[in-house]
C-alpha positions in Angstrom: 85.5 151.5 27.0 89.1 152.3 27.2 90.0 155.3 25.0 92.7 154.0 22.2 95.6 156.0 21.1 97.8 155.7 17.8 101.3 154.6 18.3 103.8 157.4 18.7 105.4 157.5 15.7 109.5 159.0 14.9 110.5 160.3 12.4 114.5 158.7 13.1 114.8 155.8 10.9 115.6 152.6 13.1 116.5 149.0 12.1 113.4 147.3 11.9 112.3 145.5 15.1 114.3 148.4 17.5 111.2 150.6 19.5 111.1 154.0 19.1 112.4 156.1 21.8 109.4 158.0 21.6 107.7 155.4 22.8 109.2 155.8 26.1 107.7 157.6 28.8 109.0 160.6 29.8 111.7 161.2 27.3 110.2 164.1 25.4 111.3 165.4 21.9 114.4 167.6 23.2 115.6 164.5 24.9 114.7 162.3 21.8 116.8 165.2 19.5 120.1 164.9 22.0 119.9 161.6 22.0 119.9 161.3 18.4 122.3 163.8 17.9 124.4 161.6 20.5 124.3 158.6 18.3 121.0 156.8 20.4 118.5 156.6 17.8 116.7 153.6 19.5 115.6 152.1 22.3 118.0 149.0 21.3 120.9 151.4 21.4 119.9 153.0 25.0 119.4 149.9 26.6 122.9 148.5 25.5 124.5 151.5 26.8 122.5 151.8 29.9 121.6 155.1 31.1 125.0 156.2 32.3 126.8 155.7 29.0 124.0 157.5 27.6 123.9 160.5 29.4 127.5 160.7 28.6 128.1 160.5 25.1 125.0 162.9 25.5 126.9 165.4 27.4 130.0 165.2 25.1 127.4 165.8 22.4 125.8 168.6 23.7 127.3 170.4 27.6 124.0 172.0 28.2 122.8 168.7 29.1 121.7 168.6 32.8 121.3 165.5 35.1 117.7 165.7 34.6 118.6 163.8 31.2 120.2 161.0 33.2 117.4 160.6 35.8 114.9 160.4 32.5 117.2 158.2 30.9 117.4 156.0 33.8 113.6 156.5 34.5 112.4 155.4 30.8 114.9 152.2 31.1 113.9 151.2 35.0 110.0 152.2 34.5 110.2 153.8 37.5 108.7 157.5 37.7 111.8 160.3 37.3 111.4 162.1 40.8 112.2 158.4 42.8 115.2 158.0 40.5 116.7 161.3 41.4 115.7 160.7 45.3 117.0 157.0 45.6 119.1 156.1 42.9 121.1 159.7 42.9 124.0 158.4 44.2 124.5 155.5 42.4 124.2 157.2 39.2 126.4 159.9 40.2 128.6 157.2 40.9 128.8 154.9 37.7 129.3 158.5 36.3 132.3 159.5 38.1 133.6 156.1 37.7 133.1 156.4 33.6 134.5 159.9 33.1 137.5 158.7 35.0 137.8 155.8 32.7 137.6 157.7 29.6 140.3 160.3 31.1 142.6 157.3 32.0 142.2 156.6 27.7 142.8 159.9 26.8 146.5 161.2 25.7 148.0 163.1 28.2 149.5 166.4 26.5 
């Protein structure tokens, strides 16, 4: 007989429907808090962004953020285990990255 577990429960209130994002796997509480603190309190919200926009607004939020957020991010969202994210999809990421910062400089006031 399998061995049940209770739901992981948060303690962020969500509109009703949106999973937590502790019910992710892999994203752990630190990565929960930053996200939060980020403006991601759901699953909802991370998926709209996508895991590049996340990782971003993270990092604004909080510059000790390392790109082991973004590999998790894009890990939880993919379902693919963290360690093949950082080996294949590296790039890519790094990428769509670049490619957003430069955006969001291009918007920015030049002083």
């Amino acid at each position: 007989m399998p061995i049940r577990r209770p739901p992981l429960r948060s303690t962020t209130p969500r509109p009703t429907g949106e999973p937590a994002l502790a019910t992710l796997p892999g994203l752990g509480p630190k990565s929960q808090a930053m996200l939060a603190a980020a403006g991601i309190p759901d699953l909802g919200t991370l998926r709209r962004l996508g895991s590049v926009a996340a990782y971003a607004r993270v990092k604004h939020s909080d510059p000790r953020a390392s790109l082991n957020l973004l590999w998790g991010l894009e890990a939880a969202l993919t379902g693919l285990p963290w360690q093949t994210v950082a080996r294949e999809h590296r790039t890519s990421l790094l990428l769509a990255l670049d490619a957003l910062e430069e955006i969001d400089a291009r918007r920015l006031p030049r002083r």
